[in-house]
DOMI-322341 format. One record per residue (C-alpha): x, y negated, z negated. Coordinates in pm, whole numbers, plus 32768, in hexadecimal, padded with zeros to 4 digits. Example, Ala and Ser with C-alpha at 12.3 -4.5 7.8 and 13.67 -1.06 7.14 Angstrom:
DOMI-322341
- X,Y,Z
- 84CE,81C2,7CF4
- 8557,806A,7D36
//
This chain:
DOMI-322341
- X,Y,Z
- 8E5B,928A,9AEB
- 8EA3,92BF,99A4
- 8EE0,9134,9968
- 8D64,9108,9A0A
- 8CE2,91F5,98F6
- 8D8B,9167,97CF
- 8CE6,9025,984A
- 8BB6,90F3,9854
- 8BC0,9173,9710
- 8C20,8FE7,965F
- 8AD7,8F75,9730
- 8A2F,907D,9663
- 8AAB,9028,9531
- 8A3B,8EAD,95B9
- 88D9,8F28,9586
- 88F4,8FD8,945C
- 8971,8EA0,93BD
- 886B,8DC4,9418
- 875F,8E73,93B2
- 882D,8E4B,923C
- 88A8,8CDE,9257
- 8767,8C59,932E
- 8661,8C74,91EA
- 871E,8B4A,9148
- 86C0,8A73,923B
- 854C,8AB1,9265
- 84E2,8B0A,9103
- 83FC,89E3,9111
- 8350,8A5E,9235
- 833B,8BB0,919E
- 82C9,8B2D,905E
- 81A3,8A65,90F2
- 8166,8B62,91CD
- 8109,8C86,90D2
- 80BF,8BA4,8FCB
- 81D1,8BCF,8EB2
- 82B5,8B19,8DF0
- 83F9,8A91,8E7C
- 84BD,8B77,8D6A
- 8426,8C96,8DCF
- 8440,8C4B,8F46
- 85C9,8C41,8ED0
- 85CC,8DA8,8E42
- 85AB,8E34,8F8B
- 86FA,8DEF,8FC6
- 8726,8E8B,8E6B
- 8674,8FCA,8EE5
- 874B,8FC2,901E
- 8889,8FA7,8F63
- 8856,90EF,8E3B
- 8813,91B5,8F84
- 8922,915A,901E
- 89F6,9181,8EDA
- 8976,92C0,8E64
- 88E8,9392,8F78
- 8A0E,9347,9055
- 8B1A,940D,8FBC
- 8A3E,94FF,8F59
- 89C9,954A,90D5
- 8B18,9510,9132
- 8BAB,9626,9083
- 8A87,9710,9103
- 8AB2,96EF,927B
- 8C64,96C0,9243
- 8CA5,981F,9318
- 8B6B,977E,9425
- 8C0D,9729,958E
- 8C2C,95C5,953D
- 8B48,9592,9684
- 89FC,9641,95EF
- 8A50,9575,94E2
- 8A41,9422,958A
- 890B,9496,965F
- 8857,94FA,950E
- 888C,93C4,9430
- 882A,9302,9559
- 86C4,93C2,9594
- 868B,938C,941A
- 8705,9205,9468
- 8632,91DD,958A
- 84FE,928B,949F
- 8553,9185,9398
- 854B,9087,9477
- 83F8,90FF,94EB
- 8359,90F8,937F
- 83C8,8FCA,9357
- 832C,8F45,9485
- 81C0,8FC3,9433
- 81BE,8FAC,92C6
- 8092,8ECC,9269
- 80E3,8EF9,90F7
- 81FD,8EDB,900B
- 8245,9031,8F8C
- 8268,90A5,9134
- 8352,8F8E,914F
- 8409,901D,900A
- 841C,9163,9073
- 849A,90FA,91D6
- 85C1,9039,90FF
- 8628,916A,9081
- 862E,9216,91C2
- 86F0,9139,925C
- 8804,910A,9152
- 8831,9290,9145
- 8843,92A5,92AE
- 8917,915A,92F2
- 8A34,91F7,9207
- 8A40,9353,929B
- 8A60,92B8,93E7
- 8B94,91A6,93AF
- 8C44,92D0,92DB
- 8C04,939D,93FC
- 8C71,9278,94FA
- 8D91,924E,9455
- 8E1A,93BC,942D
- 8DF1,93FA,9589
- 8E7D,92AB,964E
- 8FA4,9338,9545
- 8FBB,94A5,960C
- 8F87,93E1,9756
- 9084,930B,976B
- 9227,935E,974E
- 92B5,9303,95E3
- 9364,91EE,965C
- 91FF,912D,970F
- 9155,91C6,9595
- 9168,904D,9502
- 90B7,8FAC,9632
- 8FC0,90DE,9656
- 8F44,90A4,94E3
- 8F3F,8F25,9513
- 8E44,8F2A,9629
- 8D4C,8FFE,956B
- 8D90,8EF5,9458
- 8D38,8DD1,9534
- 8BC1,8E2E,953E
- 8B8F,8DB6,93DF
- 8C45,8C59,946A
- 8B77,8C6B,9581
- 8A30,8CD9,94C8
- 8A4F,8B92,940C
- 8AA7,8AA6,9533
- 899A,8B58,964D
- 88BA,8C08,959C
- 884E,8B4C,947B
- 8813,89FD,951D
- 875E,8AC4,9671
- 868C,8B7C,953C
- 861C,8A3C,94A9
- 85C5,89BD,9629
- 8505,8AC3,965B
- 8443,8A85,950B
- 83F7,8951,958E
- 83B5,8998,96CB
- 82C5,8AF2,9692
- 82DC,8B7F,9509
- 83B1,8C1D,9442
- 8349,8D75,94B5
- 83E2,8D23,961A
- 8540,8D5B,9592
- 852A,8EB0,9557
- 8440,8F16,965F
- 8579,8E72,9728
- 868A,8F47,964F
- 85DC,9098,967B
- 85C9,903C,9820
- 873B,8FF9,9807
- 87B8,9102,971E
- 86E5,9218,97F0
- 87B3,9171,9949
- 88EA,91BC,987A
- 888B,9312,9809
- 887D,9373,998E
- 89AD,92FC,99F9
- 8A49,9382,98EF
- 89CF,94CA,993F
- 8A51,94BB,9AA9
- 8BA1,9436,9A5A
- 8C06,9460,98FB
- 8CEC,95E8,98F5
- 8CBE,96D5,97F5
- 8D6F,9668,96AE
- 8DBF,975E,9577
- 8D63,96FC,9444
- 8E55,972D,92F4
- 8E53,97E2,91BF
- 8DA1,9752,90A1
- 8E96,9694,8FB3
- 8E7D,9756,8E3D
- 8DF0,96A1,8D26
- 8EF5,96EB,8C3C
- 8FE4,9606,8D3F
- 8EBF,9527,8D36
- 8EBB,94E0,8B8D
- 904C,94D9,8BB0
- 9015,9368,8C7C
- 8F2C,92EB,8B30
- 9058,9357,8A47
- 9129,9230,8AE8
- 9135,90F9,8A41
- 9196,9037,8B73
- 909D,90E1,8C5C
- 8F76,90C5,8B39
- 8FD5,8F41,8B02
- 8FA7,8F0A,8C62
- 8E7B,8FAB,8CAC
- 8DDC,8ECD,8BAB
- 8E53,8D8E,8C51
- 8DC6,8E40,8D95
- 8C6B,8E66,8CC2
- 8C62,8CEA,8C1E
- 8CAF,8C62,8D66
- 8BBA,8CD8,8E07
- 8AC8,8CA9,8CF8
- 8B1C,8B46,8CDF
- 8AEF,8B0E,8E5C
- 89B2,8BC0,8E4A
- 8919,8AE9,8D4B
- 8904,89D4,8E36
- 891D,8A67,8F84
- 87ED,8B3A,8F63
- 871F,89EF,8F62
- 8829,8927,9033
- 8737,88BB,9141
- 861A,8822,9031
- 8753,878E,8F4A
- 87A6,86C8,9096
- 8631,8673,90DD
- 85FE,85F0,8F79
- 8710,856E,8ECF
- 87A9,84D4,901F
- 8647,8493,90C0
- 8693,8542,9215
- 856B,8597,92F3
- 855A,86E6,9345
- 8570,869F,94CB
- 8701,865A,945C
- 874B,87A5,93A4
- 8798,886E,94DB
- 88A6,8773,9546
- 8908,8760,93C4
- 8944,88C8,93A9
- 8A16,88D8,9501
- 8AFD,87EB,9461
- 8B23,88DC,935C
- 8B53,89C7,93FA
- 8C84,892A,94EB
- 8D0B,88BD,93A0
- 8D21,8A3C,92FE
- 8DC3,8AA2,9479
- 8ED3,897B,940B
- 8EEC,89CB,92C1
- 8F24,8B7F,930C
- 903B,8AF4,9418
- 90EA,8A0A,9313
- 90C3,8B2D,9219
- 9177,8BF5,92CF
- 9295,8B3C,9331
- 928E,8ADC,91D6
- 92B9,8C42,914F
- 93CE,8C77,9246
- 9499,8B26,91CE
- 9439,8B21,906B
- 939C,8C63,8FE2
- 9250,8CB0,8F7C
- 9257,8C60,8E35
- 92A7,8AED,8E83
- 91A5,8AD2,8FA1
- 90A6,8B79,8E83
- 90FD,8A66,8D7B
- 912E,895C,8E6B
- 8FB5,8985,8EEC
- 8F08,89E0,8E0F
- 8F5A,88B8,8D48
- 8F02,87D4,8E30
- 8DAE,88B3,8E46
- 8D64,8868,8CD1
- 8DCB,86EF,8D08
- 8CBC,86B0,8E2B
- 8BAA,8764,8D5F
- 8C1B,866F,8C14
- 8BAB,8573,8CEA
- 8A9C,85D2,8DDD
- 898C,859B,8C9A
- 8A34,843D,8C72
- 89BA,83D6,8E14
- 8829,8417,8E2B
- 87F1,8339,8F63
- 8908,8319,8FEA
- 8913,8418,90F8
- 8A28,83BB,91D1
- 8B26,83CB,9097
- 8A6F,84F6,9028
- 8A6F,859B,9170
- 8BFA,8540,91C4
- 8C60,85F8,9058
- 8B53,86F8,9078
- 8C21,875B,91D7
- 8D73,8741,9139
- 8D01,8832,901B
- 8C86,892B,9139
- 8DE7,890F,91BD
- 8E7E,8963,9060
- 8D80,8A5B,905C
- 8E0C,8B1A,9187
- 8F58,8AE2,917C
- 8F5D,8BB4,901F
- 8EDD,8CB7,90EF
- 8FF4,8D56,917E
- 90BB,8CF7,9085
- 8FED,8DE8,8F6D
- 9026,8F17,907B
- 9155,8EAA,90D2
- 91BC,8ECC,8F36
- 90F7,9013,8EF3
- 91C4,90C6,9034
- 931F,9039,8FA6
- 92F0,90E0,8E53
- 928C,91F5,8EB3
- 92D9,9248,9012
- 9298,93C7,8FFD
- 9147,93A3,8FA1
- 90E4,9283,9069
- 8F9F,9316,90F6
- 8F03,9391,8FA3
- 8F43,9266,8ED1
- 8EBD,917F,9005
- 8D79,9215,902D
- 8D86,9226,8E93
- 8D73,9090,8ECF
- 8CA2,90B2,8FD5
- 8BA1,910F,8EDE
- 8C07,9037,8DDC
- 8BD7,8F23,8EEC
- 8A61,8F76,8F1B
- 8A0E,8FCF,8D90
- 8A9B,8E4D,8D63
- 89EB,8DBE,8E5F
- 88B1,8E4C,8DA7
- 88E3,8DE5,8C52
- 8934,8C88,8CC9
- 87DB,8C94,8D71
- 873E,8D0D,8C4A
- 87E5,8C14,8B6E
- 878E,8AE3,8C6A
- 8645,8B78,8C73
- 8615,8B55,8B10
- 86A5,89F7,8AE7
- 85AA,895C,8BEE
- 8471,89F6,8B12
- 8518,897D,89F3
- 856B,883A,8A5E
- 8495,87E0,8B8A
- 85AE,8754,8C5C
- 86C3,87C3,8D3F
- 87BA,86A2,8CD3
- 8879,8743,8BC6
- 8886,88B2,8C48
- 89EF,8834,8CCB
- 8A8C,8815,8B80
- 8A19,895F,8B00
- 8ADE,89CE,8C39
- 8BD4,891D,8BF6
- 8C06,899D,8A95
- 8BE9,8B10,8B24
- 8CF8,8AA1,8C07
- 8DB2,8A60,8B04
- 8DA6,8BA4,8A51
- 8DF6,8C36,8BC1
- 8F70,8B71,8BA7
- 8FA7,8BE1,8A22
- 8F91,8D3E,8A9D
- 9055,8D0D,8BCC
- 914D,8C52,8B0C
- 9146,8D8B,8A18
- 916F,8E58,8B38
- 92A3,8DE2,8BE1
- 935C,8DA2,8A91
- 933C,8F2A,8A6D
- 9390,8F70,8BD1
- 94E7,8EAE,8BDE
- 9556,8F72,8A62
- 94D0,90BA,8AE5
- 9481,910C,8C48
- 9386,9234,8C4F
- 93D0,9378,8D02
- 9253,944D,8D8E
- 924F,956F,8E35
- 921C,9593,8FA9
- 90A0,95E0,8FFF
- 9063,9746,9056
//
Protein backbone atom coordinates (compact mmCIF):
# COMPACT_ATOMS: atom_id res chain seq x y z
CA UNK A 1 0.00 0.00 0.00
CA UNK A 2 2.35 2.27 0.88
CA UNK A 3 4.28 1.78 -2.63
CA UNK A 4 0.59 2.64 -4.34
CA UNK A 5 0.61 5.96 -2.38
CA UNK A 6 4.05 7.10 -3.05
CA UNK A 7 2.98 6.58 -6.68
CA UNK A 8 0.07 8.60 -5.70
CA UNK A 9 1.73 11.32 -4.31
CA UNK A 10 4.63 11.55 -7.66
CA UNK A 11 1.24 11.63 -9.89
CA UNK A 12 0.47 14.65 -7.83
CA UNK A 13 3.47 16.24 -8.10
CA UNK A 14 2.89 15.21 -12.11
CA UNK A 15 0.19 17.88 -12.04
CA UNK A 16 1.69 20.37 -10.15
CA UNK A 17 4.46 20.42 -12.63
CA UNK A 18 2.58 20.88 -15.59
CA UNK A 19 0.70 23.53 -14.74
CA UNK A 20 4.59 25.25 -14.29
CA UNK A 21 6.38 23.75 -17.36
CA UNK A 22 3.06 23.69 -19.74
CA UNK A 23 2.98 27.84 -20.18
CA UNK A 24 6.20 27.57 -22.32
CA UNK A 25 4.64 25.85 -24.76
CA UNK A 26 1.43 27.77 -25.39
CA UNK A 27 2.52 31.36 -24.71
CA UNK A 28 1.54 32.11 -28.24
CA UNK A 29 -1.84 30.98 -27.76
CA UNK A 30 -2.04 32.84 -24.56
CA UNK A 31 -0.60 35.85 -26.02
CA UNK A 32 -3.12 36.07 -28.92
CA UNK A 33 -5.62 35.08 -26.82
CA UNK A 34 -5.62 38.08 -24.23
CA UNK A 35 -3.96 40.25 -26.48
CA UNK A 36 -0.34 40.97 -25.07
CA UNK A 37 3.04 40.89 -25.97
CA UNK A 38 5.01 37.68 -26.30
CA UNK A 39 7.48 39.08 -23.37
CA UNK A 40 4.93 39.61 -21.18
CA UNK A 41 3.08 36.35 -21.98
CA UNK A 42 6.76 34.98 -20.77
CA UNK A 43 6.63 36.66 -17.29
CA UNK A 44 4.00 34.45 -16.22
CA UNK A 45 6.35 31.92 -15.85
CA UNK A 46 8.32 34.67 -14.06
CA UNK A 47 5.37 35.23 -11.67
CA UNK A 48 5.11 31.47 -11.21
CA UNK A 49 8.69 31.07 -10.36
CA UNK A 50 9.17 34.24 -7.28
CA UNK A 51 6.14 32.32 -5.77
CA UNK A 52 7.49 29.37 -5.84
CA UNK A 53 10.91 30.78 -4.65
CA UNK A 54 9.77 32.96 -1.98
CA UNK A 55 6.45 31.92 -0.57
CA UNK A 56 7.53 28.32 -0.45
CA UNK A 57 9.90 28.29 2.35
CA UNK A 58 8.17 30.75 3.99
CA UNK A 59 4.79 28.51 4.15
CA UNK A 60 6.91 25.73 4.62
CA UNK A 61 8.28 26.70 7.80
CA UNK A 62 4.67 27.75 9.03
CA UNK A 63 2.82 24.45 8.68
CA UNK A 64 6.53 22.29 9.64
CA UNK A 65 4.75 20.76 13.07
CA UNK A 66 1.23 20.19 10.42
CA UNK A 67 0.51 16.24 9.96
CA UNK A 68 2.24 16.15 6.73
CA UNK A 69 -1.30 14.79 5.37
CA UNK A 70 -3.37 18.19 6.04
CA UNK A 71 -0.55 19.52 4.49
CA UNK A 72 -0.72 17.74 1.17
CA UNK A 73 -4.64 18.03 1.17
CA UNK A 74 -4.25 21.92 1.71
CA UNK A 75 -1.64 22.90 -0.95
CA UNK A 76 -3.62 20.80 -3.24
CA UNK A 77 -7.19 22.71 -2.59
CA UNK A 78 -5.19 25.98 -3.11
CA UNK A 79 -3.64 24.03 -6.46
CA UNK A 80 -6.86 22.89 -7.64
CA UNK A 81 -8.23 26.83 -6.87
CA UNK A 82 -5.28 28.02 -8.95
CA UNK A 83 -5.97 25.88 -11.50
CA UNK A 84 -9.54 27.13 -11.49
CA UNK A 85 -8.52 30.95 -11.89
CA UNK A 86 -6.60 30.14 -14.38
CA UNK A 87 -9.21 28.44 -16.27
CA UNK A 88 -11.79 31.41 -16.21
CA UNK A 89 -9.55 34.29 -16.26
CA UNK A 90 -10.59 36.43 -19.29
CA UNK A 91 -7.89 38.98 -18.43
CA UNK A 92 -4.28 39.18 -17.70
CA UNK A 93 -3.94 40.30 -14.18
CA UNK A 94 -6.55 36.90 -13.17
CA UNK A 95 -4.19 34.89 -15.08
CA UNK A 96 -1.26 36.63 -12.99
CA UNK A 97 -2.67 36.19 -9.89
CA UNK A 98 -3.56 32.46 -10.65
CA UNK A 99 0.48 32.16 -11.43
CA UNK A 100 1.14 33.04 -8.16
CA UNK A 101 -1.22 30.71 -6.66
CA UNK A 102 -0.07 28.01 -8.21
CA UNK A 103 3.71 28.45 -7.65
CA UNK A 104 3.04 28.90 -3.81
CA UNK A 105 0.94 25.96 -3.73
CA UNK A 106 3.05 23.66 -6.21
CA UNK A 107 6.15 24.11 -3.71
CA UNK A 108 4.37 23.41 -0.45
CA UNK A 109 3.05 20.33 -1.97
CA UNK A 110 6.47 18.56 -3.56
CA UNK A 111 8.21 19.69 -0.08
CA UNK A 112 5.42 18.07 1.53
CA UNK A 113 5.53 14.96 -1.02
CA UNK A 114 8.79 14.53 -0.43
CA UNK A 115 9.03 14.62 3.50
CA UNK A 116 6.46 12.19 3.79
CA UNK A 117 7.26 9.28 0.97
CA UNK A 118 10.67 9.89 3.37
CA UNK A 119 8.61 8.74 6.81
CA UNK A 120 6.79 6.10 4.63
CA UNK A 121 9.16 4.13 3.40
CA UNK A 122 12.23 2.04 5.53
CA UNK A 123 15.74 3.97 5.29
CA UNK A 124 17.09 1.56 3.17
CA UNK A 125 13.89 1.91 0.13
CA UNK A 126 14.47 6.15 1.20
CA UNK A 127 16.55 6.62 -2.23
CA UNK A 128 13.85 4.98 -4.46
CA UNK A 129 10.93 6.61 -2.37
CA UNK A 130 12.39 10.20 -3.14
CA UNK A 131 13.15 9.25 -6.80
CA UNK A 132 9.58 8.50 -7.68
CA UNK A 133 8.28 11.78 -6.38
CA UNK A 134 11.18 13.17 -8.55
CA UNK A 135 10.03 11.47 -11.69
CA UNK A 136 6.90 13.72 -12.00
CA UNK A 137 8.97 16.63 -13.14
CA UNK A 138 10.47 13.91 -15.93
CA UNK A 139 7.21 12.92 -16.55
CA UNK A 140 5.56 16.46 -16.46
CA UNK A 141 7.85 17.28 -19.37
CA UNK A 142 7.39 14.04 -21.46
CA UNK A 143 3.19 13.63 -20.77
CA UNK A 144 2.09 16.63 -19.72
CA UNK A 145 3.54 19.27 -21.72
CA UNK A 146 3.07 17.79 -25.15
CA UNK A 147 -0.89 16.45 -24.01
CA UNK A 148 -1.11 20.43 -22.79
CA UNK A 149 -0.18 21.75 -26.11
CA UNK A 150 -2.78 19.00 -27.76
CA UNK A 151 -5.25 20.13 -25.91
CA UNK A 152 -4.50 23.84 -26.96
CA UNK A 153 -5.00 22.76 -30.18
CA UNK A 154 -7.59 20.73 -29.87
CA UNK A 155 -10.02 23.11 -27.33
CA UNK A 156 -7.88 26.34 -25.74
CA UNK A 157 -5.53 26.93 -23.47
CA UNK A 158 -7.97 27.16 -20.59
CA UNK A 159 -8.74 23.30 -21.06
CA UNK A 160 -5.47 22.43 -19.34
CA UNK A 161 -6.23 23.56 -16.17
CA UNK A 162 -9.86 22.97 -16.07
CA UNK A 163 -8.27 19.29 -16.71
CA UNK A 164 -5.52 19.76 -13.73
CA UNK A 165 -8.03 20.96 -11.11
CA UNK A 166 -10.45 17.57 -12.24
CA UNK A 167 -7.34 15.50 -11.69
CA UNK A 168 -5.75 17.05 -8.66
CA UNK A 169 -9.37 17.03 -6.81
CA UNK A 170 -9.44 12.82 -7.89
CA UNK A 171 -6.08 12.78 -6.09
CA UNK A 172 -7.08 14.77 -3.11
CA UNK A 173 -9.79 11.90 -2.42
CA UNK A 174 -7.83 9.09 -2.62
CA UNK A 175 -5.44 10.52 -0.73
CA UNK A 176 -7.75 11.10 1.94
CA UNK A 177 -8.91 7.43 2.05
CA UNK A 178 -5.55 5.89 1.90
CA UNK A 179 -2.81 8.17 2.78
CA UNK A 180 -2.15 7.49 7.22
CA UNK A 181 -1.62 10.17 9.44
CA UNK A 182 1.98 11.58 9.13
CA UNK A 183 3.75 13.98 11.85
CA UNK A 184 5.18 16.81 10.78
CA UNK A 185 8.88 18.15 12.17
CA UNK A 186 10.22 20.91 14.02
CA UNK A 187 11.01 24.01 12.23
CA UNK A 188 14.80 24.18 11.33
CA UNK A 189 16.33 27.61 13.26
CA UNK A 190 17.46 30.37 11.22
CA UNK A 191 20.61 30.84 12.86
CA UNK A 192 21.48 27.02 11.34
CA UNK A 193 19.97 28.45 8.30
CA UNK A 194 22.69 31.75 7.81
CA UNK A 195 25.51 29.13 9.01
CA UNK A 196 24.90 27.24 5.24
CA UNK A 197 25.51 31.05 3.47
CA UNK A 198 28.85 31.33 5.55
CA UNK A 199 30.27 28.37 3.36
CA UNK A 200 32.24 29.14 0.53
CA UNK A 201 31.67 25.84 -1.15
CA UNK A 202 27.93 25.69 -0.43
CA UNK A 203 27.56 29.69 -1.51
CA UNK A 204 29.69 28.96 -4.85
CA UNK A 205 27.38 26.34 -5.68
CA UNK A 206 24.24 27.76 -5.14
CA UNK A 207 25.22 30.38 -7.63
CA UNK A 208 26.01 27.86 -10.36
CA UNK A 209 22.50 26.38 -9.28
CA UNK A 210 21.07 30.15 -9.92
CA UNK A 211 23.06 30.91 -13.47
CA UNK A 212 22.04 27.63 -14.66
CA UNK A 213 18.92 27.96 -14.40
CA UNK A 214 18.86 31.46 -15.49
CA UNK A 215 20.65 30.61 -18.57
CA UNK A 216 18.17 27.75 -19.42
CA UNK A 217 15.41 30.01 -18.74
CA UNK A 218 16.41 32.61 -21.14
CA UNK A 219 15.62 30.42 -23.94
CA UNK A 220 13.38 27.84 -22.63
CA UNK A 221 10.71 30.21 -21.59
CA UNK A 222 10.10 30.89 -25.37
CA UNK A 223 11.41 27.37 -26.51
CA UNK A 224 8.28 26.45 -28.43
CA UNK A 225 8.20 30.05 -30.67
CA UNK A 226 12.36 29.83 -30.96
CA UNK A 227 11.53 26.39 -32.72
CA UNK A 228 8.56 27.86 -34.75
CA UNK A 229 10.69 30.79 -35.99
CA UNK A 230 14.12 30.35 -36.27
CA UNK A 231 13.68 26.54 -37.40
CA UNK A 232 10.24 27.22 -39.21
CA UNK A 233 8.27 24.33 -37.47
CA UNK A 234 4.48 24.41 -37.72
CA UNK A 235 2.92 24.38 -34.64
CA UNK A 236 0.94 21.03 -35.43
CA UNK A 237 4.80 19.47 -34.75
CA UNK A 238 5.53 21.03 -31.30
CA UNK A 239 3.66 18.42 -29.29
CA UNK A 240 5.75 15.59 -30.86
CA UNK A 241 8.86 18.07 -30.54
CA UNK A 242 8.46 18.50 -26.93
CA UNK A 243 7.91 14.56 -26.28
CA UNK A 244 11.27 14.12 -27.71
CA UNK A 245 12.44 16.36 -25.18
CA UNK A 246 11.19 15.18 -22.88
CA UNK A 247 12.46 11.24 -23.51
CA UNK A 248 15.77 12.92 -23.95
CA UNK A 249 15.83 14.68 -20.18
CA UNK A 250 14.48 10.89 -18.87
CA UNK A 251 18.00 9.71 -20.75
CA UNK A 252 19.95 12.32 -19.76
CA UNK A 253 18.69 12.08 -15.49
CA UNK A 254 19.56 8.10 -16.04
CA UNK A 255 23.10 8.79 -17.58
CA UNK A 256 23.49 11.47 -14.83
CA UNK A 257 23.17 9.28 -12.45
CA UNK A 258 25.24 6.55 -13.34
CA UNK A 259 27.55 9.21 -14.11
CA UNK A 260 27.68 10.59 -10.51
CA UNK A 261 28.11 7.08 -9.24
CA UNK A 262 31.30 6.34 -11.74
CA UNK A 263 32.73 9.72 -11.92
CA UNK A 264 31.48 12.23 -9.31
CA UNK A 265 29.39 15.10 -9.59
CA UNK A 266 31.64 17.54 -10.17
CA UNK A 267 32.80 15.87 -13.47
CA UNK A 268 29.24 15.05 -14.68
CA UNK A 269 28.57 19.08 -13.78
CA UNK A 270 31.59 20.25 -15.97
CA UNK A 271 31.26 17.64 -18.45
CA UNK A 272 27.56 18.87 -19.32
CA UNK A 273 27.33 21.78 -18.91
CA UNK A 274 29.98 22.43 -21.35
CA UNK A 275 28.56 20.73 -23.91
CA UNK A 276 25.26 22.88 -22.88
CA UNK A 277 27.16 26.17 -23.66
CA UNK A 278 28.66 24.55 -26.93
CA UNK A 279 25.06 23.71 -28.51
CA UNK A 280 23.73 27.21 -27.59
CA UNK A 281 27.26 28.81 -29.40
CA UNK A 282 25.84 27.36 -32.23
CA UNK A 283 22.09 27.15 -32.32
CA UNK A 284 22.15 31.23 -33.55
CA UNK A 285 24.63 30.02 -36.31
CA UNK A 286 21.49 27.23 -37.87
CA UNK A 287 18.17 29.48 -38.55
CA UNK A 288 16.50 26.97 -40.97
CA UNK A 289 17.87 24.22 -40.45
CA UNK A 290 15.61 22.41 -38.13
CA UNK A 291 16.63 18.92 -38.23
CA UNK A 292 20.37 19.97 -37.12
CA UNK A 293 18.83 22.39 -34.82
CA UNK A 294 16.40 20.02 -33.41
CA UNK A 295 19.11 16.92 -33.06
CA UNK A 296 21.54 19.51 -30.82
CA UNK A 297 18.62 21.22 -29.26
CA UNK A 298 17.76 17.38 -27.84
CA UNK A 299 21.31 16.63 -26.93
CA UNK A 300 21.51 19.95 -24.88
CA UNK A 301 18.17 18.78 -23.04
CA UNK A 302 20.09 15.62 -22.25
CA UNK A 303 23.08 17.66 -20.81
CA UNK A 304 20.51 19.56 -19.26
CA UNK A 305 19.23 16.66 -17.15
CA UNK A 306 21.93 14.72 -16.62
CA UNK A 307 23.47 17.80 -14.45
CA UNK A 308 20.54 17.30 -12.51
CA UNK A 309 21.32 14.77 -10.18
CA UNK A 310 24.57 15.45 -10.33
CA UNK A 311 24.03 19.26 -8.57
CA UNK A 312 21.99 17.26 -5.65
CA UNK A 313 24.03 14.62 -5.76
CA UNK A 314 27.19 17.36 -4.92
CA UNK A 315 25.20 19.55 -2.41
CA UNK A 316 24.30 16.08 -0.22
CA UNK A 317 28.14 14.98 -0.38
CA UNK A 318 29.36 18.21 1.21
CA UNK A 319 27.25 18.46 3.47
CA UNK A 320 25.49 15.35 4.34
CA UNK A 321 24.05 16.48 7.77
CA UNK A 322 22.19 19.14 6.39
CA UNK A 323 21.05 17.66 3.26
CA UNK A 324 17.36 18.66 3.55
CA UNK A 325 17.89 22.46 4.38
CA UNK A 326 20.47 23.30 1.84
CA UNK A 327 18.26 21.26 -0.91
CA UNK A 328 15.18 23.06 -0.54
CA UNK A 329 17.69 26.29 -0.14
CA UNK A 330 18.33 25.29 -4.08
CA UNK A 331 15.10 24.47 -4.54
CA UNK A 332 14.40 28.08 -4.37
CA UNK A 333 17.32 29.21 -5.97
CA UNK A 334 16.11 26.88 -8.86
CA UNK A 335 12.79 28.82 -9.28
CA UNK A 336 14.29 32.59 -8.53
CA UNK A 337 16.71 31.52 -11.71
CA UNK A 338 14.28 30.32 -13.74
CA UNK A 339 12.64 33.84 -13.30
CA UNK A 340 15.36 36.10 -13.97
CA UNK A 341 16.22 34.13 -17.06
CA UNK A 342 12.59 34.82 -18.13
CA UNK A 343 12.86 38.28 -17.35
CA UNK A 344 16.13 38.67 -19.07
CA UNK A 345 14.83 36.69 -22.35
CA UNK A 346 11.89 38.78 -21.99
CA UNK A 347 13.76 41.82 -22.31
CA UNK A 348 16.07 40.77 -25.15
CA UNK A 349 13.05 39.89 -27.54
CA UNK A 350 11.60 43.71 -26.97
CA UNK A 351 14.92 44.84 -27.46
CA UNK A 352 15.80 42.99 -30.29
CA UNK A 353 12.64 41.71 -31.97
CA UNK A 354 13.88 38.18 -32.50
CA UNK A 355 14.28 34.93 -30.67
CA UNK A 356 17.58 33.90 -32.57
CA UNK A 357 20.18 35.18 -30.31
CA UNK A 358 18.46 34.64 -26.86
CA UNK A 359 20.72 31.30 -26.96
CA UNK A 360 23.98 32.97 -26.60
CA UNK A 361 22.95 35.18 -23.79
CA UNK A 362 22.23 31.71 -22.25
CA UNK A 363 24.97 30.54 -23.11
CA UNK A 364 27.11 33.26 -21.57
CA UNK A 365 24.99 32.87 -18.22
CA UNK A 366 25.97 29.30 -18.52
CA UNK A 367 29.10 30.19 -18.42
CA UNK A 368 29.17 32.18 -15.30
CA UNK A 369 27.14 29.01 -13.84
CA UNK A 370 30.68 26.71 -14.49
CA UNK A 371 33.12 29.67 -13.08
CA UNK A 372 31.23 29.36 -9.90
CA UNK A 373 31.02 25.73 -9.88
CA UNK A 374 34.55 25.52 -10.76
CA UNK A 375 35.08 28.00 -7.72
CA UNK A 376 33.09 25.79 -5.78
CA UNK A 377 34.70 22.45 -5.99
CA UNK A 378 38.28 23.96 -5.85
CA UNK A 379 37.16 25.04 -2.22
CA UNK A 380 35.45 21.83 -1.46
CA UNK A 381 38.48 19.42 -2.22
CA UNK A 382 41.05 22.11 0.18
CA UNK A 383 38.34 22.36 2.79
CA UNK A 384 35.38 20.12 3.15
CA UNK A 385 32.62 21.99 5.15
CA UNK A 386 31.20 20.63 8.37
CA UNK A 387 26.90 22.07 9.10
CA UNK A 388 25.05 21.22 11.76
CA UNK A 389 22.34 18.60 11.77
CA UNK A 390 18.76 20.25 11.25
CA UNK A 391 16.78 20.47 14.40
Amino acid sequence: MNRFTIYLLALGVILTATSELVVSGILYAIADDLHISLAFAGQLITAYSLAFAIGTPFLVSLTARMNRKKVLLGSLLLFIAGSLVSYFSTEVWMLMASRVILGVSSGVYLVAAMGTAAKMVSPDKLGRAIGTIVLGFSSAMVLGVPIGIWITNLLNWQSIFLLLALLSLVVAFVLIRLLPDVEGDAPIPFHQQFKVLGSVVIVSALLLTFFRESGNSVLFTYVTPFIQDIFHMAPSGISIIMLGFGLFGAIGSRLGGYGVDRFGPAKVITLSTLIHIAVFALLPLLAGQSFIGLVLMGIMVLSMFAAGPAVQSYFIQQAPGSSNLILSLNTSIVHLGLAAGAGAGGFMVNTTSTLQYHPWLGGFVLALGLAAGLVSFSAGRKSPISIPKSA
